[in-house]
C-alpha positions, 0 to 999 in steps of 0.5 A: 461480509467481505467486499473486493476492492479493485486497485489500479496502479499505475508507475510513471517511470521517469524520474524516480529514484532507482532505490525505490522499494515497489513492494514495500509500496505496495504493501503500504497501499494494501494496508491502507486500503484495508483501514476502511474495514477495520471498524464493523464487520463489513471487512475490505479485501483490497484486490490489485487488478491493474499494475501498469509501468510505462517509461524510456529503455533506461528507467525501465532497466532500473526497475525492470526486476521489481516490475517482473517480481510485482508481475508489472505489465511493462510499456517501453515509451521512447522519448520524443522530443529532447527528454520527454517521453509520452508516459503520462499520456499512456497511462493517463489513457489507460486510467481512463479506458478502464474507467468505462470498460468496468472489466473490472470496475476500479475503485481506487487508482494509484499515481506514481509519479512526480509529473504534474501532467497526471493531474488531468486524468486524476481529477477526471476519475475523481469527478466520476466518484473515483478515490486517487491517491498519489505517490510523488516526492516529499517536496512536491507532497503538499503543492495545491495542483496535487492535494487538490486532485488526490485524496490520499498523497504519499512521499515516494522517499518513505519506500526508499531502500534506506528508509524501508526499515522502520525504527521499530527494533524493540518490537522485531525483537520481541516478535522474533523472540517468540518464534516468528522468522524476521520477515514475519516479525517484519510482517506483523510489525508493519501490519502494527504500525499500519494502524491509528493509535488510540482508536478500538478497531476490530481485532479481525482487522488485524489478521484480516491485514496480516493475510493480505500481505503475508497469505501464507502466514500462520502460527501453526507449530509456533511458540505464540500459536494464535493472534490471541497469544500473539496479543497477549504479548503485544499487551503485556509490552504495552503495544496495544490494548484489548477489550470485549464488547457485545461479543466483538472482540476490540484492540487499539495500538498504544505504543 
């Protein structure tokens, strides 16, 4: 059995550096939110119903074409007094709207931002049984005004451009070796590396990810035609490990 999981994301425009790669992300938060299935049958499909980007006339120019790609509802938000501008409380007000109108009914609401000012609507959507998670800078990842309201905290600095590719050059090739176009190895390696290592996970949990992020996928007129032979590669390199039981069909990452 399947079960949605609506998303709220919400990007607090200002201060964020202009090399800040929303769709890797969001594809992050997707992965993530679908870890939660990986174990039984009751699979997760994360569903983003809410994507909100408010700031000043200049953030918005260094964002305005990755917002307009993500299909970002933008809200231009003057500033007011000397530099600051009322982002967190239009955002903040949205969250909360969403939170008694239930159309839909958010389950998981994602900060991006680095002001403490969130922390108020963060902790109040968590009081109403809510999982928040935030993005901000890696310095301000473990400040107790923050882990004390968030249940999931990311550095913004993991999704910067340069950072955006990961060291994992030996599984590329190998994926691209096979068959696969770069970004599909991209794909398959990101949804790899998404999971723990050392832990048996359903091996449907790794198309189920896959899928959702790449809904186009398929190994259709491929040399590696199947996620079967896909991870009998995988484990003829070491990168994971399978195993059968009670009919289920189990892998783990190793590598």
């Amino acid at each position: 059995m399947r079960f949605s999981l609506p998303i709220a994301i919400y990007f607090d425009l200002e201060n964020i550096d202009k090399n800040f790669n929303l769709s890797k992300l969001m594809e992050s938060v997707v992965l993530e939110a679908n870890s939660d299935g990986n174990r039984d049958e009751n699979a997760i499909s994360p569903l983003i119903a809410i994507k909100l980007a408010c700031g000043e006339t200049n953030s918005i120019a260094k964002f305005r074409s990755q917002l307009t790609d993500m299909n970002f509802e933008i809200r231009e938000v003057p500033h007011v007094v000397q530099k600051k501008n009322r982002s967190d409380l239009v955002l903040s007000l949205e969250a909360f709207e969403s939170l008694y109108q239930k159309q839909p009914n958010i389950d998981l609401y994602v900060f991006i931002t680095s002001d403490t000012d969130f922390t108020i609507i963060m902790d109040k959507l968590r009081k109403y049984g809510k999982n928040v998670w935030l993005v901000t800078r890696n310095e301000d990842t473990e400040k107790p005004v923050f882990t004390s309201c968030s249940d999931k905290i990311f550095a913004i600095e993991n999704y910067f451009e340069e950072n955006s590719q990961k060291d994992n050059k030996a599984l590329l090739d190998l994926v691209s070796g096979n068959g696969f176009k770069k970004n599909e190895s991209q794909k398959i390696a990101d949804v790899l590396e998404s999971f723990d290592k050392d832990v048996w996970v359903l091996s449907s949990g790794f198309g189920t990810k896959l899928h959702s992020i790449a809904k186009d996928f398929s190994y259709k007129g491929k040399k590696i035609n199947s996620q079967g032979k896909l991870f009998e590669l995988l484990k003829e390199h070491k990168y994971i490990e399978t195993k059968k039981t009670s009919n289920q069909d189990y892998f783990k990452v190793i590598k």
